[in-house]
C-alpha positions in Angstrom: 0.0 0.0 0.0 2.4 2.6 0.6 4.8 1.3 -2.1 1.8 2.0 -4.4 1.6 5.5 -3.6 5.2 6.3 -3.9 5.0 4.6 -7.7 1.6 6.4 -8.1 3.3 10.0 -7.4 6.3 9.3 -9.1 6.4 6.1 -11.5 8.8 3.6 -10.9 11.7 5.0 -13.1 12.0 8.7 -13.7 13.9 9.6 -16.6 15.4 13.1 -17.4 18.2 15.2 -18.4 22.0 15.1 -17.1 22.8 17.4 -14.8 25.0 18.4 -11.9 22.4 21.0 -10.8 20.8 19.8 -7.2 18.3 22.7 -7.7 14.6 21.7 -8.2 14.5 23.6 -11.5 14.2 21.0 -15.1 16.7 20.5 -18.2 14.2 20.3 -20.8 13.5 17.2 -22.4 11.3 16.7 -25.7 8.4 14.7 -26.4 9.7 14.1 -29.6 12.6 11.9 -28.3 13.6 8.5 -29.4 12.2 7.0 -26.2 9.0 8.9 -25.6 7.7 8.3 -29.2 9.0 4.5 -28.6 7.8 3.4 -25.6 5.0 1.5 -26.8 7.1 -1.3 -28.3 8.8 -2.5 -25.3 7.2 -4.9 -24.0 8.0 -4.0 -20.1 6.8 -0.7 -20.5 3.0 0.0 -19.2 2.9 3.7 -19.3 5.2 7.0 -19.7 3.5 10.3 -18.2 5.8 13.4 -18.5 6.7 16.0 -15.5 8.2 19.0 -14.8 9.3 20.6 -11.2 9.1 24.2 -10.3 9.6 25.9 -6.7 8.2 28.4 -5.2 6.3 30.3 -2.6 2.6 29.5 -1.7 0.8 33.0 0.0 -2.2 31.8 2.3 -4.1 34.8 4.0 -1.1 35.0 6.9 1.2 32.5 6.1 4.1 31.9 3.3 5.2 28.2 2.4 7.7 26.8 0.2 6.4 24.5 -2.2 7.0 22.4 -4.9 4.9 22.7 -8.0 4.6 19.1 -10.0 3.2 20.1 -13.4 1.5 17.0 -15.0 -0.4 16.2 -18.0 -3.5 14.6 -19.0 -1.0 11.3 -19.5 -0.8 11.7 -15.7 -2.2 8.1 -14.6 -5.3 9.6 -12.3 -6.7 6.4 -11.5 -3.8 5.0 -9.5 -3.7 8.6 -8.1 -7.3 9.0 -7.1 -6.9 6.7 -3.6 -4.7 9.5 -1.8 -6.9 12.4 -3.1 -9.4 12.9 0.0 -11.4 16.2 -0.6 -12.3 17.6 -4.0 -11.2 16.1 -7.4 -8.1 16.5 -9.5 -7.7 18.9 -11.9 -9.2 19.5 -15.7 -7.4 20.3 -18.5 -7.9 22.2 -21.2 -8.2 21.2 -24.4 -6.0 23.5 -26.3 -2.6 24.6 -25.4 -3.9 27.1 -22.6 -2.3 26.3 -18.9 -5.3 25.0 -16.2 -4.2 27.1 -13.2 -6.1 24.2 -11.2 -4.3 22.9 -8.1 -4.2 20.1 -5.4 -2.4 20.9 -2.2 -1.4 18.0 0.4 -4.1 18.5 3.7 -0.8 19.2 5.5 -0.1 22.7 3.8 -3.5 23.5 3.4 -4.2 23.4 7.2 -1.2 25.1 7.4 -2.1 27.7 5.5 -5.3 27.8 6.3 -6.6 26.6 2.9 -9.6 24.6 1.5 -11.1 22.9 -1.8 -12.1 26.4 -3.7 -10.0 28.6 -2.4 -7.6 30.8 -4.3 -3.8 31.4 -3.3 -1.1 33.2 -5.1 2.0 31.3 -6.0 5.6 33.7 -6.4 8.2 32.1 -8.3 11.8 32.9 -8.0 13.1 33.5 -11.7 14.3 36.7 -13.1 11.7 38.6 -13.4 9.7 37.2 -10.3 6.3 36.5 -11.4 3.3 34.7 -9.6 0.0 33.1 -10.6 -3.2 32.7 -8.8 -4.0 29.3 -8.6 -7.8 27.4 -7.9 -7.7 24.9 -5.1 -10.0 21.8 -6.7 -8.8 19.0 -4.6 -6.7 17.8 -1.1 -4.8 14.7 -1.1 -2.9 13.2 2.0 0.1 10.4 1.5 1.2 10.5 4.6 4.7 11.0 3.1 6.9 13.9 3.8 8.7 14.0 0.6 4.9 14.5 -0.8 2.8 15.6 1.5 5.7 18.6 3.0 6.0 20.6 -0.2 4.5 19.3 -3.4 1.3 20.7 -5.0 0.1 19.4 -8.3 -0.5 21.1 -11.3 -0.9 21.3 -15.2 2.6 21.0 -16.8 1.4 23.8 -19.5 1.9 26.4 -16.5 5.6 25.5 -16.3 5.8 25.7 -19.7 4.5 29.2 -19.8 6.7 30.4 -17.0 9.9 28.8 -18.1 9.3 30.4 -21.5 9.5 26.3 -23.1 7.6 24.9 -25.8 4.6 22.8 -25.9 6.8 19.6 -26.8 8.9 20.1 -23.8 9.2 18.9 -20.4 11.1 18.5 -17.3 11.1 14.6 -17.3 9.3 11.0 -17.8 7.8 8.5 -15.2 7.5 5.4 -16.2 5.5 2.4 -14.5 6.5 -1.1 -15.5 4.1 -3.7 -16.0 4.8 -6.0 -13.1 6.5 -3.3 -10.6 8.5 -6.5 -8.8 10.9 -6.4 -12.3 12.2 -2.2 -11.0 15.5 -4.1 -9.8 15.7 -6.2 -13.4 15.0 -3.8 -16.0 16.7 -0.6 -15.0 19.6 -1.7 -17.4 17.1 -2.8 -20.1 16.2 0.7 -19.7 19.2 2.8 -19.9 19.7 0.6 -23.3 16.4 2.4 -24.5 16.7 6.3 -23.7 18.6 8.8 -25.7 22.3 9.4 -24.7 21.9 12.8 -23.4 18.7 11.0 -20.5 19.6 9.4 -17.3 17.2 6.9 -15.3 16.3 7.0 -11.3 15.2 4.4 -9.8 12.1 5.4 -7.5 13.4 2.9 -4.6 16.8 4.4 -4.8 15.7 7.9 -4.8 13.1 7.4 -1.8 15.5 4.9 -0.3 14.5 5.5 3.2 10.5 4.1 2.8 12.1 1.2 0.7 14.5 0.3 3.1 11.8 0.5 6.2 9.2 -1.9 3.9 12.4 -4.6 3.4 12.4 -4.5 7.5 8.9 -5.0 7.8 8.7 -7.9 5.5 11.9 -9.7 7.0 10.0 -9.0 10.3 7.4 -10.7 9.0 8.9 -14.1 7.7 10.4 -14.0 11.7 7.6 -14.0 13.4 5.8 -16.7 10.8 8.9 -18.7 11.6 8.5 -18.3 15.5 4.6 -19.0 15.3 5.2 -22.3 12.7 8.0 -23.1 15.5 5.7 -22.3 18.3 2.8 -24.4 16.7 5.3 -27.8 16.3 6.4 -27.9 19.2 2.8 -27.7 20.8 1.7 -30.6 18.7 4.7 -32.6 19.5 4.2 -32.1 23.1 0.3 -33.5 22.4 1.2 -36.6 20.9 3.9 -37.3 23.4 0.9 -36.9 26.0 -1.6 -39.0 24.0 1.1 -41.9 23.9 2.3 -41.7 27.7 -2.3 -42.2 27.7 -2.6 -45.0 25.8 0.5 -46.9 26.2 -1.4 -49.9 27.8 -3.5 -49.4 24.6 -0.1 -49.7 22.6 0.9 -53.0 24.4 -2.3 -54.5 23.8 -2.2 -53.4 20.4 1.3 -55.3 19.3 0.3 -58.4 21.3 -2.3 -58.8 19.2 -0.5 -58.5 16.1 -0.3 -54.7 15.1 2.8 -53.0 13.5 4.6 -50.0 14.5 3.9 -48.5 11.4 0.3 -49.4 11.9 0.1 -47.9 15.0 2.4 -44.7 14.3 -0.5 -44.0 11.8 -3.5 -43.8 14.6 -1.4 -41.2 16.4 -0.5 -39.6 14.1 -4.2 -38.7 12.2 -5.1 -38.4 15.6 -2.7 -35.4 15.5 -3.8 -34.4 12.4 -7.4 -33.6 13.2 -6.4 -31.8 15.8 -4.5 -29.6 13.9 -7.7 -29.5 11.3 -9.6 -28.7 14.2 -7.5 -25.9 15.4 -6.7 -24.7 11.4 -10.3 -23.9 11.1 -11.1 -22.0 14.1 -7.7 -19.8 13.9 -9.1 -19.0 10.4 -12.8 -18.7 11.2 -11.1 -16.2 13.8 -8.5 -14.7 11.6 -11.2 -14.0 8.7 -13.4 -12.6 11.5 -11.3 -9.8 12.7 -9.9 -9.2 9.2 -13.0 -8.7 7.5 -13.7 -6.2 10.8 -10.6 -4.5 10.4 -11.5 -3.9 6.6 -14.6 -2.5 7.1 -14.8 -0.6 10.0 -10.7 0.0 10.3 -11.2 -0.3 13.6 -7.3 -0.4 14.6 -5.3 2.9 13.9 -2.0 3.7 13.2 -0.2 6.5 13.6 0.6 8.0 9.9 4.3 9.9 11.0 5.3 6.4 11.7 3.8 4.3 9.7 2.7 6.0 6.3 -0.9 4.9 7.3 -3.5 6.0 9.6 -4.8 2.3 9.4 -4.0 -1.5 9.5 -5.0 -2.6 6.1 -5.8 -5.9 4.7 -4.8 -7.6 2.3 -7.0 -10.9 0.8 -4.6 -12.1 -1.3 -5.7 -15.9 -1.1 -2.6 -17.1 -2.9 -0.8 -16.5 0.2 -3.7 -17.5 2.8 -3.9 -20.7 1.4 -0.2 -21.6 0.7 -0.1 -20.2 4.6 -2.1 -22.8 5.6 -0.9 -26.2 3.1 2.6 -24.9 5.2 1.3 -25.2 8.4 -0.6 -28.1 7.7 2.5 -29.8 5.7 5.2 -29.1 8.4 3.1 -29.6 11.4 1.8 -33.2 10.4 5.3 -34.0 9.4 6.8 -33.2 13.0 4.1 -35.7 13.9 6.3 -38.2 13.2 9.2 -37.4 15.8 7.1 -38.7 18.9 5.8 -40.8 17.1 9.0 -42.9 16.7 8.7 -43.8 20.5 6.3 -46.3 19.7 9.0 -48.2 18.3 10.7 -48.6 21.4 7.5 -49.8 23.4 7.6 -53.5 24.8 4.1 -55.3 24.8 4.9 -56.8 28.3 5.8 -53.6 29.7 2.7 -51.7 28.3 0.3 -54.1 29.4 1.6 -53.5 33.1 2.4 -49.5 33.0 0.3 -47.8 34.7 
């Protein structure tokens, strides 16, 4: 979830000019590049929206704030977009070459400023000469990301154009989303085979390393504790069948004096074992299913968003994983069976028949 609305901000490559400038300001780039015009014949490539950056200062009634102005184009992929918008809509374009001076601040710098969906606010940008634009509020989205919701605003690109004195075939940069975003690692070098010679590629996971790195953590965290609860599970189950044979080993003795096998015996245990662990499989996920679907629907546990990117625990039915979840437990669980189960081996009929 929050991987999705880094790559729905940004893309998962962003490819622009060279440069040694660390300002915010775009090299130009043209539509009319090798790559842009050719994107649609590689076969990893899902979708190229262009971008440009420009800074400035955003005037609310008392207060100034630094911004960010993200000028996009209708290419810009709303859809994915549209879950982190929470008041108003996004903005409309016009049809001809004329800039939309529509706008969507993050709910941070609007309640900072003081600012809501209709509103106007002038924008001042630093360039020689200074000039400003007064801009329409039409929408408020929240991230819950800094590098977002701190200082960018979104806009049309055809405003940046204007101020930048550019033409209409020019802007700051391309995003582009893969098809299956788990290839980002794979085909950045595919990639760089693709641009023009004068374009570079970031990687969206490199260049927002920090949320990357803290989703990698969570995920290893989360193999450790299946581990210590698949761990936790055998060795209960174990200590059940040990308990069930110390129970019935008169029942064992009288068993092999009449005949029966180890093996044969080993085998009543150890179905006994499994349908308890059927048993207990289907209430855990008559209970699991339970609190998920209540989580889903009334999101009833909370997060705190500054640490966790989310004001909510989500949930996520991905029944690929439930049920391979499950087959695991139910595979390794039954096989551990077997362990006590070898005691039976060792069991004398004489002694069985007299243990008590």
């Amino acid at each position: 979830m929050v991987s999705e609305k880094v790559f729905s901000f940004t893309g998962h490559y962003q490819v622009h000019k060279f440069t040694s400038n660390n300002t915010f300001e775009d090299y130009p780039s043209s539509k009319n590049s090798q790559f842009y015009t050719g994107y649609k014949d590689y076969g990893f490539i899902n979708h190229v929206q262009e971008y440009a950056y420009k800074p400035g200062l955003l005037k609310g009634d008392d207060e100034v704030q630094g911004v960010l102005l993200k000028g996009v184009a209708p290419t810009f992929d709303q859809e994915a977009f549209s879950s982190s918008i929470v008041e108003g809509r996004f903005i409309y374009f016009n049809e001809d070459s004329t800039p939309s001076y529509e706008v969507l601040l993050s709910r941070k710098i609007a309640n900072k400023l003081l600012l809501g969906v209709g509103d106007k606010v002038v924008m001042y940008f630093v360039q020689d000469p200074p000039r400003y634009r007064r801009l329409e509020i039409v929408g408020i989205y929240e991230t819950y990301l800094e590098d977002f919701d701190d200082k960018m605003i979104l806009g049309d690109i055809q405003v940046i154009r204007n101020l930048n004195g550019w033409d209409d075939d020019l802007v700051g940069g391309f995003e582009v989303f893969l098809n299956d975003p788990k290839d980002i690692d794979r085909r950045e070098e595919e990639l760089y085979g693709k641009i023009d010679y004068d374009l570079k590629v970031d990687k969206v996971t490199n260049k927002y390393i920090q949320i990357f790195d803290w989703l990698k953590l969570l995920n290893n965290n989360v193999y450790v504790f299946l581990g210590l609860i698949l761990f936790v599970a055998s060795f209960n189950m174990v200590a059940i069948l040990f308990i069930l044979i110390m129970e019935r080993t008169q029942m064992i003795g009288m068993l092999k004096a009449m005949g029966s096998t180890n093996r044969q015996i080993r085998r009543i245990f150890v179905w006994n074992g499994v349908r308890i662990i059927g048993r207990g499989m289907l209430i855990g996920n008559l209970i699991g299913f339970g609190v998920g679907w209540l989580q889903d629907t009334t999101r009833l546990i909370q997060l705190d968003p500054e640490n966790y990117y989310m004001s909510y625990v989500p949930i996520l039915w991905n029944w690929d994983i439930i049920i391979g979840l499950n087959i695991l437990v139910l595979v390794v669980t039954t096989l551990v069976l077997f362990i006590p189960a070898m005691v039976i081996s060792n069991v004398r009929p004489i002694k069985a028949i007299r243990f008590d």
